[in-house]
C-alpha positions, -999 to +999 in steps of 0.1 A: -087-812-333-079-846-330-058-862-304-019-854-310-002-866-287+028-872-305+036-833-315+057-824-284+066-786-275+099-781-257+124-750-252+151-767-253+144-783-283+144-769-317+138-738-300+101-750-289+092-755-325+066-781-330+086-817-334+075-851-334+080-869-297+100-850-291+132-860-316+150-833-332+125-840-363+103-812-368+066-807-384+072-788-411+101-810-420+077-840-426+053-816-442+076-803-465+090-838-470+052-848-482+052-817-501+082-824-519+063-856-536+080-881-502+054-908-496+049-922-462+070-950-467+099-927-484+104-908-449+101-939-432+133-952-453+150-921-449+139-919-408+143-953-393+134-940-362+099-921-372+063-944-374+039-944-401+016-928-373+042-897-365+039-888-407+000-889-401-003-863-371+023-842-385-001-836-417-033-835-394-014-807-375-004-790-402-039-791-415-051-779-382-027-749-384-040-742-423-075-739-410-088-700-423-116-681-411-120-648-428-142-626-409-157-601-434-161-561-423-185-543-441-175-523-467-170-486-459-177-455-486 
């Protein structure tokens, strides 16, 4: 995983959920922002305070999160 050093992890803030330095702004807001058809610079309009950079690790950490690995058990008769 790549550095993300601005995803910040607090209690006391949106209940610990994953947010972005930590501003009441959380991950899966941007992600379902993007989702939504937002472009980068949409948000930005829309979030003065946010940075082209916070967008970009919120998808690579929601990417991270999305990462599967399906471990496979033989098949029992």
């Amino acid at each position: 995983m790549d550095k993300l050093d601005r995803i910040t992890f607090d209690p006391h803030i949106m209940g610990g959920r994953a947010c972005i330095r930590g501003m009441r702004v959380t991950v899966s807001l941007i992600l379902n922002l993007v989702a939504n058809g937002m472009t980068t610079a949409d948000i930005l309009a829309a979030y003065p305070y946010l940075e082209a950079e916070d967008v970009q690790q919120a998808l690579h950490y929601g990417a991270w999160l999305a990462e599967e690995q399906v471990d496979w058990l033989p098949a029992t008769v």
